[in-house]
C-alpha positions as CSV (number, residue, x, y, z in Angstrom):
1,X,0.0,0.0,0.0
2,X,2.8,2.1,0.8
3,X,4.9,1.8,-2.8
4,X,1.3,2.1,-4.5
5,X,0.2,5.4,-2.6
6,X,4.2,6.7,-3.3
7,X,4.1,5.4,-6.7
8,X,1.0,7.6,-7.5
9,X,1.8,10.5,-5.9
10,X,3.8,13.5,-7.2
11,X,6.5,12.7,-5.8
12,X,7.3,9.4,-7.2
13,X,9.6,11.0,-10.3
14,X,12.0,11.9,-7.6
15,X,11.7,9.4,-4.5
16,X,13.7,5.7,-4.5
17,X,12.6,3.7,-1.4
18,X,15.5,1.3,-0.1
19,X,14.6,-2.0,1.9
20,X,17.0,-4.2,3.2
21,X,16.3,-7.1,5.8
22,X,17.6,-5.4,9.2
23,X,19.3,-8.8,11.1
24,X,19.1,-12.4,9.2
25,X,22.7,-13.5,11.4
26,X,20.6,-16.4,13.0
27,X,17.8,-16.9,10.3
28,X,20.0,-18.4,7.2
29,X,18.1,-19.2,4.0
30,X,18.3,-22.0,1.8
31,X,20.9,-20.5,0.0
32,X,23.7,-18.9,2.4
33,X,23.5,-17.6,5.7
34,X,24.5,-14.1,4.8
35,X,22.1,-13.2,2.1
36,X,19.1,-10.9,2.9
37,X,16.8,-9.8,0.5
38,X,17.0,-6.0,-0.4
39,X,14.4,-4.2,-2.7
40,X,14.9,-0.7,-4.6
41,X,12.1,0.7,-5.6
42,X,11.8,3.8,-8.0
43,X,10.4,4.8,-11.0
44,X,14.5,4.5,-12.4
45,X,14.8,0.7,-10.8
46,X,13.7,-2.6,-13.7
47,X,11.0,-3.3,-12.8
48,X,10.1,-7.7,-12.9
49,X,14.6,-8.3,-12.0
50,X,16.0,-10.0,-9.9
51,X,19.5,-9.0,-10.0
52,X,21.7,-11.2,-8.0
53,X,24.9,-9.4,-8.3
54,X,26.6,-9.7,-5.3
55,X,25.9,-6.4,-3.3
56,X,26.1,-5.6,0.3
57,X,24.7,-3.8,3.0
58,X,27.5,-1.0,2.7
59,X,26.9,-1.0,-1.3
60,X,22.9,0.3,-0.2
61,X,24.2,3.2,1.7
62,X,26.9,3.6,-1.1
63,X,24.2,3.9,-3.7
64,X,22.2,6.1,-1.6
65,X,24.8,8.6,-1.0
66,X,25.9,8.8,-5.2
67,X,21.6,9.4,-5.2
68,X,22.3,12.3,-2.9
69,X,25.5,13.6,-4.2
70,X,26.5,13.1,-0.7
71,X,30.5,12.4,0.5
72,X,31.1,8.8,1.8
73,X,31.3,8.3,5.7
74,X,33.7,5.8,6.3
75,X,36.2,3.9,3.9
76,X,34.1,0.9,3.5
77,X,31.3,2.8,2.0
78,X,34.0,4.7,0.0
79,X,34.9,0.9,-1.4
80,X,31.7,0.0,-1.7
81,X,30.6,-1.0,-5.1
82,X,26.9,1.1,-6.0
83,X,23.7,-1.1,-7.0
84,X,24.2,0.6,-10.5
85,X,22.8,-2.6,-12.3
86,X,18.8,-2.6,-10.9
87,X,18.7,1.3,-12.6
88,X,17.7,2.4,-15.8
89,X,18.5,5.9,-17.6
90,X,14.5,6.0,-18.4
91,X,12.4,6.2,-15.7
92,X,8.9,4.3,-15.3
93,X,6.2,6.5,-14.1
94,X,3.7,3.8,-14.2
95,X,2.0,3.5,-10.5
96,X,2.7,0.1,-9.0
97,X,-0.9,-1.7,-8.0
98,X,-0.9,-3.5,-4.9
99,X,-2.1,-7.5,-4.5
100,X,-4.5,-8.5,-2.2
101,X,-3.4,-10.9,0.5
102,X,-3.2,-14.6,-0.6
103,X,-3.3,-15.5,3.2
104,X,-5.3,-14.5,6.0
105,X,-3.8,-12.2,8.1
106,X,-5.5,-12.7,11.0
107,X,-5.5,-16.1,11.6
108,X,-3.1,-17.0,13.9
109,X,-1.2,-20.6,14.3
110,X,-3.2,-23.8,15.7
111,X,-3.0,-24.5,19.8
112,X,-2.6,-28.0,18.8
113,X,0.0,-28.9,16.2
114,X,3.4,-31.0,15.6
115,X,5.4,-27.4,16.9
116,X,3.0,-26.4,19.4
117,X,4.4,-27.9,22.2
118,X,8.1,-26.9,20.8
119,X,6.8,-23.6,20.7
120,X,5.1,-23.3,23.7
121,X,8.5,-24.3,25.7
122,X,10.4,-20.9,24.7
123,X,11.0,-18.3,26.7
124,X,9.4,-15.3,24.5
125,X,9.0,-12.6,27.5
126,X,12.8,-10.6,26.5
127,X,14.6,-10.7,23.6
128,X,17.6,-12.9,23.1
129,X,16.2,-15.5,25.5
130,X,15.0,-18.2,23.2
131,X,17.5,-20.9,21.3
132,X,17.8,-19.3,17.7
133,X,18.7,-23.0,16.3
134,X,15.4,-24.4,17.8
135,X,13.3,-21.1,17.1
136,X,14.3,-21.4,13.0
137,X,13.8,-25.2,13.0
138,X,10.3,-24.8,14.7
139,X,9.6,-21.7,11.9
140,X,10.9,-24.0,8.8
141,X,8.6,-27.3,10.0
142,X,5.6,-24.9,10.4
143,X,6.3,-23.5,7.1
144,X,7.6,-25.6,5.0
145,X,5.9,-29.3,6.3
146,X,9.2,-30.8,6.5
147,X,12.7,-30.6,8.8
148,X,15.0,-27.4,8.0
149,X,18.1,-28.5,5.5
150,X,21.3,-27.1,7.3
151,X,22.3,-24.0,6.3
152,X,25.6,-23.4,3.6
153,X,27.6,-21.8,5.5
154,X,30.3,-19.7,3.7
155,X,34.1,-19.2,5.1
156,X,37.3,-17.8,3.6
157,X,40.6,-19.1,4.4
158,X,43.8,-17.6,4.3
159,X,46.4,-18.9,2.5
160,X,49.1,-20.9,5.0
161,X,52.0,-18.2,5.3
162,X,55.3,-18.5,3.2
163,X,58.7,-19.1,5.3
């Protein structure tokens, strides 16, 4: 509702709305455990890509900041590759039209169910209290119908040093 009221409005020509997934350190995907999805959405981005040039978090604010005409802060920003390749030169001032919901969102998950029980045993009254491992496996079952894979983890090694 929100691109969809922007999109129409009269500032659309001129606004890019960035959104990047704020923490997914203990939520890995089936993929790698440090991708997050990020969206840019303006009347300059393709619209229907999917661009999976590798891009991160820094290379957001980088591309925000060439937007802006605005200095770098730090020299990892200054580094920072921009997200050059979801622009185009033309923009596309056609208002994006928002979906209904496919799912309720109201409903809210069965007492009784295979994860219930798991559920119902974490501690969900401060943050950082509950086992990440056990929360992500109880949210994949529920999801998906079937035990999480494990996660690709990714990991750089140095080279041994010469003598």
């Amino acid at each position: 509702m929100l691109v969809e009221a922007l999109s129409t409005s009269r500032f659309w020509r001129d606004t890019a709305l960035f959104v990047l997934e704020d923490d997914a350190q203990t939520g890995p995907d089936h993929v790698d455990s440090h991708r997050s999805p990020a969206y840019v959405i303006s009347a300059y981005t393709k619209r229907g890509v999917v661009d999976s040039t590798h891009y991160s978090s820094i290379s957001m604010l980088k591309t925000i900041e060439v937007i802006l005409s605005l200095p770098p802060m730090t020299h990892f920003d200054a580094a920072a590759p921009p997200m050059e390749s979801v622009f185009q030169n033309k923009p596309d001032l056609r208002p994006y039209k928002r979906l209904s919901a496919r799912v309720s969102l109201t409903d809210k998950n069965p007492e009784v169910s295979t994860t219930a029980s798991r559920s119902a045993a974490l501690d969900f009254d401060g943050s950082d209290r509950i086992d990440d491992a056990e929360l992500n496996d109880i949210l994949y079952l529920a999801i998906q119908g079937r035990p999480a894979p494990a996660p690709v983890r990714s990991r750089f090694v140095a080279s041994p040093p010469r003598l």
